[in-house]
N, C-alpha and C positions, 0 to 999 in steps of 0.2 A: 508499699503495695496495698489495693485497694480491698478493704475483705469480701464475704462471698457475698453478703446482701448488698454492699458499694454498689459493687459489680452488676448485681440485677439492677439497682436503680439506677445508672449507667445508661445499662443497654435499653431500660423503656424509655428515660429522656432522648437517648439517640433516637430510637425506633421511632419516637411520637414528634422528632424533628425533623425525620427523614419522609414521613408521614406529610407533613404541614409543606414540606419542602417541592415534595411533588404535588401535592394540592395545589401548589401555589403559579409550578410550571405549568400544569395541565389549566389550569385558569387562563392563565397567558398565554397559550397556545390557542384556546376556544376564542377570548378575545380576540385574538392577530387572526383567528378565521372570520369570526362574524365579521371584520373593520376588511377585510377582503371578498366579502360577498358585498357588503355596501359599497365598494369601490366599483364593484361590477354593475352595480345597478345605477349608480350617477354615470354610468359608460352609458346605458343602455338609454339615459333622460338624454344625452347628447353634452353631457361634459366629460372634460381630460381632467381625470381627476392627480394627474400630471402638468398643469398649463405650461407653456414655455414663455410666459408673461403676464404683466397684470396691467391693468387697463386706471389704477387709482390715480388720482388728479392731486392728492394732497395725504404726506406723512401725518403720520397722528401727532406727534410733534410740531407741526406747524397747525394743525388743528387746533391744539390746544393753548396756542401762541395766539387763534386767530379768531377763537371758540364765538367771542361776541358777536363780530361785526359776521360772520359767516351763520349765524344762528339766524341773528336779525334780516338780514339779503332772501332765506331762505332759497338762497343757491342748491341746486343740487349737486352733488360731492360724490365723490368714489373713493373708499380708501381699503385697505389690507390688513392682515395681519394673521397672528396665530391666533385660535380659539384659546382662553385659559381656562373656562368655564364655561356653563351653559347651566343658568338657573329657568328658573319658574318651568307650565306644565300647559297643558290645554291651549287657550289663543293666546299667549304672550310669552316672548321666551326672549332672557338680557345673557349677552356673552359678550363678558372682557373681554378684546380686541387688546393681541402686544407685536409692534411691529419691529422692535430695537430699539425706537426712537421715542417712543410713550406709549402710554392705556388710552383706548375709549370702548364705551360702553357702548355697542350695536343690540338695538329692539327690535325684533322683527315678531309684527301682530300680524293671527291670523287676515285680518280685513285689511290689510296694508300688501300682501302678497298675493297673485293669483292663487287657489286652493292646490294644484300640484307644486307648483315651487314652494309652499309652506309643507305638507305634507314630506317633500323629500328632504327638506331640509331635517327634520325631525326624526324619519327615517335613517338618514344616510350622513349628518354631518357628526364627529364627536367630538371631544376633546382633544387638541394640539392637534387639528386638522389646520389650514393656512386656509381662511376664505376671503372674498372680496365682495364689501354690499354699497351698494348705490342708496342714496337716499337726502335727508334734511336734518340738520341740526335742532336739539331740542334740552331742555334743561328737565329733569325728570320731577315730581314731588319732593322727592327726599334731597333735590339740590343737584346731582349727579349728570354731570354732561353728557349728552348721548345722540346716537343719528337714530333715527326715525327709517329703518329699510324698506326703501320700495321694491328692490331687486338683487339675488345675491350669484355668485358662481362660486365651484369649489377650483384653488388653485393647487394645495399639493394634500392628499388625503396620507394621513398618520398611519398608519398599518398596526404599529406599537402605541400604547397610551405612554402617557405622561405619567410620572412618580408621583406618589402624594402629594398636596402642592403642602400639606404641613408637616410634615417629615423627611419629604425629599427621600435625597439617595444617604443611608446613615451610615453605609459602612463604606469608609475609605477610599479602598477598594473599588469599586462601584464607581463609588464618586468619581478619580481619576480616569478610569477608563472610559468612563460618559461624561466625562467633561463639558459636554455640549447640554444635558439635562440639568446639570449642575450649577452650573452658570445662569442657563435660562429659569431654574425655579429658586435660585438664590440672591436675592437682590445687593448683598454684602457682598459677594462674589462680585458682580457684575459692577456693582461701584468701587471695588479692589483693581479692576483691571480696567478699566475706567480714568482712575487715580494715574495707573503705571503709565499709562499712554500720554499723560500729560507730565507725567515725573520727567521723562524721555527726551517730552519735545521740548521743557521750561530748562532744562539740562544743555539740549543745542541750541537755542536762541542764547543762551547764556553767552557761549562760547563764540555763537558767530557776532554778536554783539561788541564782545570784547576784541576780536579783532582776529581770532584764528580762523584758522582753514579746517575744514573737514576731511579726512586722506581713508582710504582703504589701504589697507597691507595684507599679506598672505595670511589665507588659513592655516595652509600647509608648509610644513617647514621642513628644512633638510637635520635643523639645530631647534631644539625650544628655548625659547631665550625669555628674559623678563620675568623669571615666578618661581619659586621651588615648592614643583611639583609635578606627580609622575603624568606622564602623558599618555594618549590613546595614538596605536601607530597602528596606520593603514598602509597601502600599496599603492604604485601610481604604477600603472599598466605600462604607460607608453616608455619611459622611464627606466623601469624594469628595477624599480628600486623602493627601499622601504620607507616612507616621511610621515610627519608628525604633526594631529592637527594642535592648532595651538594654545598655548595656557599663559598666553596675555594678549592685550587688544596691541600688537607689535610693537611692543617697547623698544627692539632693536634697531625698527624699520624705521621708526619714526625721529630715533636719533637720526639716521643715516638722512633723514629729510631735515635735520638743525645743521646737519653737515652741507648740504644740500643748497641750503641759503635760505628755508622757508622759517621765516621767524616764532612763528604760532601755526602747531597742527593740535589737532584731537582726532578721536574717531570713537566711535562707538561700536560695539559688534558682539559676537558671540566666542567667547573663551572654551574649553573643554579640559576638563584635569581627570586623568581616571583613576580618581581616589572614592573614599568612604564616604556615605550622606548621613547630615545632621541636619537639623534644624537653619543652621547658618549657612550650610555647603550645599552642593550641588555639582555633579558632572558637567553642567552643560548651562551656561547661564551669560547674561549682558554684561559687557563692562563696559566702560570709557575712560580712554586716557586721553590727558592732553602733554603737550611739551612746548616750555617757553624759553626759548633762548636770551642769553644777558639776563638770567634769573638762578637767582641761588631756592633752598628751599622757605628760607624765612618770606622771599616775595610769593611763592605757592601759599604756605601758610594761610597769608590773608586773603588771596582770590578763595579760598579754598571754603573760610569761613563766610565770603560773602556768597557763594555759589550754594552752602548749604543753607542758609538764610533764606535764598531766594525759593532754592524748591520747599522749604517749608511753609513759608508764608502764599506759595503761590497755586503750589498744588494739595498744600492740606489743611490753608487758610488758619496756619497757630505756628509758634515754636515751639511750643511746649508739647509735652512728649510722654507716655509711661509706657515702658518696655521690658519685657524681662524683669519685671519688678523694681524698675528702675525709672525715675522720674529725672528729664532734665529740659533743659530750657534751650535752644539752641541762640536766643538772642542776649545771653549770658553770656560775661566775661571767656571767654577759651583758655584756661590756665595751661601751663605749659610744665610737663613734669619727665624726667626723665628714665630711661629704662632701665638703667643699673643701677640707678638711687631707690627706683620703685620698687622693685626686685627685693634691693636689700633691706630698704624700710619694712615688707611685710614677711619677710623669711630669713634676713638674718644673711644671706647668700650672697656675696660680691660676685658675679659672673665672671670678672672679668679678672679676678684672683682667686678663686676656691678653685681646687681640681673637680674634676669627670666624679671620681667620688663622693664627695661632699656635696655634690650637686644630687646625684643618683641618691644617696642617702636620706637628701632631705626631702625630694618627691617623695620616698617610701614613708619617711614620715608621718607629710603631709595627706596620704593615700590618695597620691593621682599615680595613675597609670599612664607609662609612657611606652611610645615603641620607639627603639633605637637609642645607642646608649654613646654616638659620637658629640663630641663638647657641642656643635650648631646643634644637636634635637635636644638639647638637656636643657641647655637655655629657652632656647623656644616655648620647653613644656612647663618649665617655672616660670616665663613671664605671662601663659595663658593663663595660669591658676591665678596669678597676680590681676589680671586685669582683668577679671570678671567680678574682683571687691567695686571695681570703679564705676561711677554711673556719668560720669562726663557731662559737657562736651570738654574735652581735653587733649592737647596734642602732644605725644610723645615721643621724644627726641633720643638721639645718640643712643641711637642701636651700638650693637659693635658690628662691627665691619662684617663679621666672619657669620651674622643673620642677615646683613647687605652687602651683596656681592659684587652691585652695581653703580652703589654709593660714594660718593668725595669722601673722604677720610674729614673727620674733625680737624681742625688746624690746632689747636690744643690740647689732643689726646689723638694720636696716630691708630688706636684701637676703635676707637668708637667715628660713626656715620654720619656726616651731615642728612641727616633724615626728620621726616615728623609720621606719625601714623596717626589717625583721628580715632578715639576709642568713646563711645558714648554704646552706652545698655551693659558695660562689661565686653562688649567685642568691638574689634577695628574694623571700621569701615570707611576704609581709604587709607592709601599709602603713595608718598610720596619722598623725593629727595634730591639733593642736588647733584644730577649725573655725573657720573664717573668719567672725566676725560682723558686721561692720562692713560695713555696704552700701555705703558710698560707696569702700570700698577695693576691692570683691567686685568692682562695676562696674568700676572701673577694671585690673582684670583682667581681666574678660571681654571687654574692650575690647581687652587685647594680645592673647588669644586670635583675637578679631576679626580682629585685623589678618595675626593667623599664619595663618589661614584663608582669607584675600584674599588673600597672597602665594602659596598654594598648597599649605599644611600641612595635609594631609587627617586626621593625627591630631592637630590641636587641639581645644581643649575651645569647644562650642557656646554663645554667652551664655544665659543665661536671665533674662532679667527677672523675670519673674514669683516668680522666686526670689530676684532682691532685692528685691522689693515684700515679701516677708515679713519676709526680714530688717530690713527699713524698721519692721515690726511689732514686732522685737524675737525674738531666740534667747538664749539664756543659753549661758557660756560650756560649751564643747562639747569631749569628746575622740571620734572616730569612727575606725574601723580596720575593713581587710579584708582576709580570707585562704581559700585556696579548695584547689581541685584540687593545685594544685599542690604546696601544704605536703604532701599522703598520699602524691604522685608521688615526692616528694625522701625522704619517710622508707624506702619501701618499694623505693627507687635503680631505678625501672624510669622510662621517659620515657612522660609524660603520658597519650601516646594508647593505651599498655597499661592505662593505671587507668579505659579510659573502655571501658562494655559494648560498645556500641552507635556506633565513631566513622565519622563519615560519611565515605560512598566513591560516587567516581566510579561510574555504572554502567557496566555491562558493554557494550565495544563488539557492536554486531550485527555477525556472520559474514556 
């Protein structure tokens, strides 16, 4: 408890923050009026300080692509963009011009403008206001590329200013919720997602290169199938019944397309799991899987390592990598190490022989914290502690079955998976395995699953019948694998919910 003078020094730090706090709205509010009396009076010169088009001839990016030969010509040019500045005072005033596509520096001198089109400008335009000036290319003293304005008009007038452009938005917070300022005043942002858009696209040329098809399958599902994890359930009106958006990019579906006769699918899309956020996790994020038929998992294996090869060298120009305090080389050897040997080398723990206790005992240990005290979370929660010693790239083999539910059984040990999982930073990112075809084994897993579900396991996997009725049909035998968000989150060492535009936020309590 705070004592009695704490407590006054307390309340005047509160009081003199609560002080600065409305100083700071009533600023912003005088602001956003005076930037609306200036809107009124660019109304009253005869612009929309709304335009419903721009009249520019050339991006600043191709400007800058074309800077010489269009300087030289002394063509006259139209181009756009956001104001980010507006220096100097008297007859000459320079304002970086940002359109998305690049900067340039627009001058507009008193003796270059009729005296009311300079005057209003100076009056009535400010910071992060969207203008368009007509003019000539010109190279300034200090070297600086720039157009010469004969003529300008306002196209969309800013009501709100722009954040510090050196501090930006600093809390959180803020940040998310103005995503749009955030982006725009942070250049690492804006080359972050930038990055992801070609992560994406060097991701599907990959795929369609190699010879697969791209497939859509359901959001919504009657079963979640392909992941253990809890799911977000909505309602389908027409229906009149309850379904489940999904938490894989259709592992199910996409067998049912190997069944189907389509030799090579993938798809890319959006997953949902309504679990806890960390660093690595997320509600609501990309994956892509793909599925190759007449392929065990050892031929995934090696696509798998030339596919992350490629988005390394392609969209971040290196293999090498430091993440998580973890440094690795992705053009390095792939050692191949297995799960219950990993397990046991750094805890002493055979999973696949110690009981429920021995296992629980040794997390306590260890002091990791687990929820759920059934044999599949107790392994689970000793192979995470385990594989965050590792900095990889490394693929991890012969799960036990009873963490793949989906998985061929080892032909050598009836317990453990034909599977690999890629682990590099300390976390997997990407899983794959050579699908389970055999329906009367398939069942009998969905049946433990079953029972983990009746005990109370909200992340076990759903049965789905109707997905052994196919396999009853016949599948050929099958390698499948997925990888998503989180592989661009680990390369580019920022935590997940920075790689996502748009990540959902509480709203704002009411005052």
């Amino acid at each position: 408890m705070l004592s009695r003078s704490e407590s006054v020094i307390m309340i005047k730090v509160y009081s003199r923050f609560a002080r600065v706090l409305h100083k700071n709205m009533a600023s912003l509010e005088e602001l956003r009026s005076v930037r609306i009396d200036k809107m009124k009076k660019l109304r009253d010169a005869g612009m929309d300080p709304f335009a419903s088009r721009s009249s520019r001839t050339h991006t600043l990016s191709e400007i800058q692509n074309n800077f010489e030969a269009l300087s030289s010509s002394k063509e006259i040019v139209t181009i756009a963009g956001r104001a980010m500045a507006i220096r100097g005072q008297g007859a000459i005033l320079f304002i970086p011009l940002y359109d998305g596509s690049g900067t340039l520096q627009a001058v507009i001198k008193e003796d270059s403008l009729a005296e009311q089109a300079f005057s209003l400008f100076q009056e009535c335009i400010d910071i992060g206001d969207f203008i368009e000036v007509t003019g000539t290319f010109f190279t300034t003293q200090r070297g600086e590329q720039s157009i010469e304005v004969t003529g300008w008009t306002i196209l969309t007038k800013a009501i709100q200013p722009l954040p510090d452009k050196w501090h930006g938005l600093a809390d959180d917070d803020e940040r998310y919720r103005k995503r749009y300022l955030d982006i725009l005043m942070n250049q690492e942002l804006r080359d972050i997602f930038e990055k992801k858009t070609k992560f994406w696209r060097t991701m599907r040329r990959f795929f369609e290169d190699a010879g697969f098809m791209e497939v859509e399958t359901p959001t919504l599902e009657v079963t979640t199938g392909g992941a253990e994890a809890r799911p977000f359930i909505t309602h389908h009106n027409d229906f009149d019944m309850d379904v489940y958006m999904r938490i894989s990019v259709g592992e199910l579906w996409q067998k049912r397309l190997m069944s189907a006769g389509f030799p090579k699918t993938f798809e890319i899309g959006r997953v949902y799991r309504n679990e806890g956020s960390s660093p690595d996790h997320l509600q609501e994020f990309t994956n892509m899987e793909f599925y190759m038929a007449y392929a065990n998992y050892e031929d995934g294996m090696k696509l798998v390592r030339d596919l992350y090869i490629t988005l390394a060298k392609e969209v971040f120009g290196t293999t090498k990598f430091t993440t998580r305090g973890h440094t690795f080389d992705l053009s390095d050897k792939w050692e191949t190490i297995e799960y219950v040997e990993e397990i046991k080398k750094q805890t002493g723990i055979d999973v696949l022989n110690s009981t429920d206790k021995e296992m629980s005992t040794k997390l306590e240990e260890l002091g990791v914290t687990y929820n759920g005290t059934n044999r599949e979370r107790l392994m689970d929660t000793l192979w995470k502690y385990c594989r965050k010693q590792i900095s990889g790239p490394v693929f991890v083999t012969q799960y036990p079955t009873l963490v793949m539910p989906l998985a061929k059984r080892d032909t050598k040990n009836q317990l453990q998976a034909q599977c690999f999982n890629v682990v590099i930073g300390g976390s997997e990112v990407g899983k794959g395995y050579s699908e389970l075809n055999d329906p009367i084994d398939q069942n009998a897993r969905f049946e433990e699953q079953r029972k983990l579900i009746e005990a109370g396991d909200e992340e076990a996997m759903m049965p789905d019948q109707e997905f052994v009725e196919m396999l009853e049909h016949g599948m050929p035998p099958t390698c499948g694998f997925g990888v998503g968000d989180r592989l661009f989150a680990f390369l580019v060492d920022k935590p997940i919910r920075e790689t996502i535009l748009f990540p959902l936020m509480r709203p704002r309590r009411k005052e």
